[in-house]
C-alpha positions as CSV (number, residue, x, y, z in Angstrom):
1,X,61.1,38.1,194.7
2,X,58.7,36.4,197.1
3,X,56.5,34.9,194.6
4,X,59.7,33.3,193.0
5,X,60.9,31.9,196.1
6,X,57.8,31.1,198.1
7,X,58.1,27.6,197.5
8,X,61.7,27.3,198.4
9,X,63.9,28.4,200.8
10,X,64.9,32.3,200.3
11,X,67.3,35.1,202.0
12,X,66.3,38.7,201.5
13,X,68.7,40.9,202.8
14,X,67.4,44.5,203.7
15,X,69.4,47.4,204.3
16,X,67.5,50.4,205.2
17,X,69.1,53.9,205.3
18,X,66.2,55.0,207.8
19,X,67.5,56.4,211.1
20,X,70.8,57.0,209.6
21,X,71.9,60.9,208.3
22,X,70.9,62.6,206.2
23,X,67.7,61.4,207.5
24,X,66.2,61.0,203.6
25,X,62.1,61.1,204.8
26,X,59.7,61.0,202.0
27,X,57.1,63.6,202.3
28,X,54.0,61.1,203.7
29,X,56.2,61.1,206.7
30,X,57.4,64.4,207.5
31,X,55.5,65.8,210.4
32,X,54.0,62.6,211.4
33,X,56.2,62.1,215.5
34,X,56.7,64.0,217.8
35,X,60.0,63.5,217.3
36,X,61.1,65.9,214.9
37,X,62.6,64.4,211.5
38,X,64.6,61.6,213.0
39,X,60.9,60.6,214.5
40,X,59.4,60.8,211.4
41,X,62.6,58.8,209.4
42,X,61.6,55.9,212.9
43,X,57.8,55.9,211.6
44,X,58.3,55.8,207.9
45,X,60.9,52.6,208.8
46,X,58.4,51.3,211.2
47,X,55.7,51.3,208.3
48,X,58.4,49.6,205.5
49,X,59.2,47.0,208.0
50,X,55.4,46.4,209.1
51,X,55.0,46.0,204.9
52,X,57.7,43.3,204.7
53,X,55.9,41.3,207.0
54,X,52.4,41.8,205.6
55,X,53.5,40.3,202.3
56,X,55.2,37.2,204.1
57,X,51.9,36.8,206.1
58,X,49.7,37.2,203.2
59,X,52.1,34.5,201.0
60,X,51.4,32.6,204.0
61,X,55.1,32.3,205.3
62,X,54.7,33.3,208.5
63,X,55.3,30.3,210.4
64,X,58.4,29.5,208.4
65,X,60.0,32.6,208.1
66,X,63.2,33.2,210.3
67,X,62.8,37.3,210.5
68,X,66.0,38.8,212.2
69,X,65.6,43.1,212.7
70,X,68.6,44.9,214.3
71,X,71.2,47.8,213.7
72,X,75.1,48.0,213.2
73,X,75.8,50.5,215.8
74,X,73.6,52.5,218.8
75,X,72.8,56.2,217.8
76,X,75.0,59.2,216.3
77,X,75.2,61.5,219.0
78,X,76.8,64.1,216.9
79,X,74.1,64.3,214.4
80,X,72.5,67.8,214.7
81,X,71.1,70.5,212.8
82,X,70.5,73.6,214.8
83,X,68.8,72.3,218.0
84,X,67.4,69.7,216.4
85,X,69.2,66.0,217.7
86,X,69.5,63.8,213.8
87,X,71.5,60.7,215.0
88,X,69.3,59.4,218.2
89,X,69.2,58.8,221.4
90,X,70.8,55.6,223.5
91,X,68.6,56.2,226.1
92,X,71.0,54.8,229.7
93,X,74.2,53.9,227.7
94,X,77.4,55.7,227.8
95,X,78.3,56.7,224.1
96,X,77.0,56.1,220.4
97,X,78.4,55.6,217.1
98,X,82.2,55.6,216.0
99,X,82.8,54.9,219.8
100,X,84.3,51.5,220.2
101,X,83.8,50.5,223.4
102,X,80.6,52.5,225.3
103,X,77.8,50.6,225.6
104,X,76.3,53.3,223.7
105,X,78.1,52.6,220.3
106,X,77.5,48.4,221.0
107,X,73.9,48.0,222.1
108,X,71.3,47.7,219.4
109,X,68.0,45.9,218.8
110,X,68.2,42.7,218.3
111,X,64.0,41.6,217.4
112,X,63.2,37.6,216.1
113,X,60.6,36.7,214.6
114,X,60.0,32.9,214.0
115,X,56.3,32.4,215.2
116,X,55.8,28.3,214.3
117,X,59.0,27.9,216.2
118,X,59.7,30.6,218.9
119,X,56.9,31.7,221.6
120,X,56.2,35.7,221.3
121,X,57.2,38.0,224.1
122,X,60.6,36.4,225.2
123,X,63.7,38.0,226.3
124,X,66.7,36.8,226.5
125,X,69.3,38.8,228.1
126,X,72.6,37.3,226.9
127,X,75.7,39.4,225.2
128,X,75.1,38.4,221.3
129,X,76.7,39.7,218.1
130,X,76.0,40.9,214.7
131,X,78.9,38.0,213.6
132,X,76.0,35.7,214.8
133,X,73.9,36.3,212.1
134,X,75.9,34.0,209.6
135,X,76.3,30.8,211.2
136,X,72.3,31.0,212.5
137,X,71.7,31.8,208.4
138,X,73.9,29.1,207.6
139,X,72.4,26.5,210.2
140,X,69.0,27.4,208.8
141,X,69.9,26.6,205.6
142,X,71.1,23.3,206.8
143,X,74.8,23.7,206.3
144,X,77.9,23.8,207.9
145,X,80.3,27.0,208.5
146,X,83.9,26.3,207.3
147,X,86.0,24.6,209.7
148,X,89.6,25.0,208.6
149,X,89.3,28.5,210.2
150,X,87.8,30.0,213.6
151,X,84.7,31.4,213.5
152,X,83.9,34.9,215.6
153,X,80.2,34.2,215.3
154,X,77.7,31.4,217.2
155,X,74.4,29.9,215.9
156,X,71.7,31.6,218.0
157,X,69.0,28.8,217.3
158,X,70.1,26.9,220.7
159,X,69.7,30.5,222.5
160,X,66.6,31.5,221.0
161,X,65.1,27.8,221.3
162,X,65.7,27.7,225.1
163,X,68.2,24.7,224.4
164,X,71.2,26.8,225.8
165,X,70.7,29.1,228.5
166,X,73.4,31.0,227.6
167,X,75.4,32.9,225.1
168,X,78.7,30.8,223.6
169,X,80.2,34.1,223.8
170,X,83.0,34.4,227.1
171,X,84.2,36.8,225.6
172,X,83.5,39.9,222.9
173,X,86.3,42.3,221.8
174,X,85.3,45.9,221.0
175,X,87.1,47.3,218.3
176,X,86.9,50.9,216.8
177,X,88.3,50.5,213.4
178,X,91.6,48.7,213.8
179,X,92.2,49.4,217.5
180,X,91.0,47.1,220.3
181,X,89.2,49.9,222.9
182,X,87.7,47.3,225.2
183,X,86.7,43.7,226.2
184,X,83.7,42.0,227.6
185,X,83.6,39.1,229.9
186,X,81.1,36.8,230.1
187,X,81.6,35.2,233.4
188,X,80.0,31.8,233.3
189,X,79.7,30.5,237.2
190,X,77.7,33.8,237.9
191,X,76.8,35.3,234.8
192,X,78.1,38.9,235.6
193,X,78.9,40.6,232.8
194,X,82.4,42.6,233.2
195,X,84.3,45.1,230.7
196,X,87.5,46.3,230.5
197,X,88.4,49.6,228.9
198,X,92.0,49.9,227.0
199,X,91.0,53.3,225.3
200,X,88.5,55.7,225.5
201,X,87.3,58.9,223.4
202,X,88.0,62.0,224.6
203,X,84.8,63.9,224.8
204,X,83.8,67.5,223.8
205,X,83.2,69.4,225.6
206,X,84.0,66.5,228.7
207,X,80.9,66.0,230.5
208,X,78.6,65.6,227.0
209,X,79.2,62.0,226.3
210,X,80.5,62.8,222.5
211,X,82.9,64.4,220.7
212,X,80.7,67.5,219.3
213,X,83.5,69.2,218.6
214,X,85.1,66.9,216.4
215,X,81.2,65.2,214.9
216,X,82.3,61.9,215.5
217,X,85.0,60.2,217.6
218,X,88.3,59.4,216.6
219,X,89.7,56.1,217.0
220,X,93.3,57.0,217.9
221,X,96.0,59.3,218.6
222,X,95.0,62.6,220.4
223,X,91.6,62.0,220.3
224,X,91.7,58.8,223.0
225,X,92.9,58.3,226.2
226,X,94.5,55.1,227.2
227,X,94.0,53.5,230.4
228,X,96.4,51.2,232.1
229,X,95.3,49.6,233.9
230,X,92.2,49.2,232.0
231,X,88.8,51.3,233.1
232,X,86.9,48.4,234.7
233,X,83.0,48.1,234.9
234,X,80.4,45.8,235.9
235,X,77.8,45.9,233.3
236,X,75.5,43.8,235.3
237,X,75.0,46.0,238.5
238,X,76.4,49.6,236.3
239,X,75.3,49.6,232.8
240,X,75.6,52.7,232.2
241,X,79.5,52.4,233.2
242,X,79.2,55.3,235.4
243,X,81.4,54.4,238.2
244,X,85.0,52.4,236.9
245,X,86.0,49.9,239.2
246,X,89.2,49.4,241.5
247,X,90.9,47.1,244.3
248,X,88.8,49.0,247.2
249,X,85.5,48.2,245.5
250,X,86.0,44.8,244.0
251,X,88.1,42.7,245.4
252,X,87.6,40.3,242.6
């Protein structure tokens, strides 16, 4: 693939099923963490993306190579065999996978690569999307996204370039499946981030932060709670939504 395309512009699209159950590790890699399997199924992903990138060094591509590494949902809490945790950890966050609003089931790497154009070592701490993605591919590319319909997703180049300070998202909705569980706001005069919660799993057992009991969250019926009015967090001060909001302790 690469040494049909080096000399013009290609998209390689990998999907890996690393970190995902069954947790598929090939033998080199068993027993290599410290992490049990799902630290070994980390290192043998770790050394297939470091193996990507060698060959677009070595084609010398490096400079002009747009890389973009992140994940479709946080880890699956209910992932386990025997004592043995399968599905990851979200470290602060509330939540994992199949959860439609915890910061647990949203947050995910999000890693660029771009070394003619982007200085190493950045962070930028601004609320992107996965729905990004195609409109930055698409802008690379030098094309234009449709425009007889709206488009969910922003170009990051202006974020990552440092031409934009922040994200053009105000707002993201957090869907799990077909039902809207929560909103973010974006608030631009002071950049707090704020999220409103319309439904929420119902965990089990209650204080374990996932539904063991069930393996993975439902989306609906008696397997939520609704809230009205909404659960209400600041994400900027709480991010690990730990203590909901109300009148007494914002007034805003």
């Amino acid at each position: 693939f690469y040494f049909r395309n080096k000399h013009r512009p290609f998209l390689l699209f990998v999907s890996l099923l690393h970190v995902h159950t069954p947790l598929i590790t090939t033998e080199k890699f068993q027993g290599r963490s410290r992490h049990g399997l799902y630290g070994d199924n980390v290192e043998e992903m770790d050394w297939m993306v470091g193996e990507l990138l060698d060959v677009i060094d070595k084609e010398d591509l490096k400079n002009t190579t747009f890389i973009y590494f992140a994940s479709d949902h946080g880890g699956f809490l209910e992932a386990h065999r025997g004592n043995s945790q399968l599905g990851g950890w979200n470290g602060i966050y509330k939540g994992g996978k199949g959860m439609g609003g915890w910061e647990g089931g949203i947050r995910v790497p999000g890693i660029v690569r771009w070394p003619g154009v982007l200085p190493a070592g950045t962070v930028i701490d601004e609320p992107t999307s996965l729905m990004d993605i195609y409109p930055t591919v698409v802008q690379l590319a030098g094309g234009t996204v449709p425009q007889d319909r709206v488009m969910d997703g922003h170009t990051l180049l202006p974020l990552l370039r440092g031409t934009e300070q922040h994200s053009r998202h105000e707002f993201l909705f957090h869907y799990c499946g077909l039902f809207l569980h929560a909103v973010r706001w974006h608030q631009k005069d002071s950049g707090t981030i704020w999220k409103a919660h319309y439904a929420t799993p119902v965990f089990q057992p209650e204080a374990s932060g996932a539904c063991f009991r069930r393996g993975i969250c439902p989306c609906f019926g008696d397997g939520v709670t609704h809230h009205d009015p909404p659960l209400l967090f600041n994400l900027s001060q709480d991010p690990s939504e730990a203590n909901p909001l109300s009148a007494d302790t914002e007034p805003l």
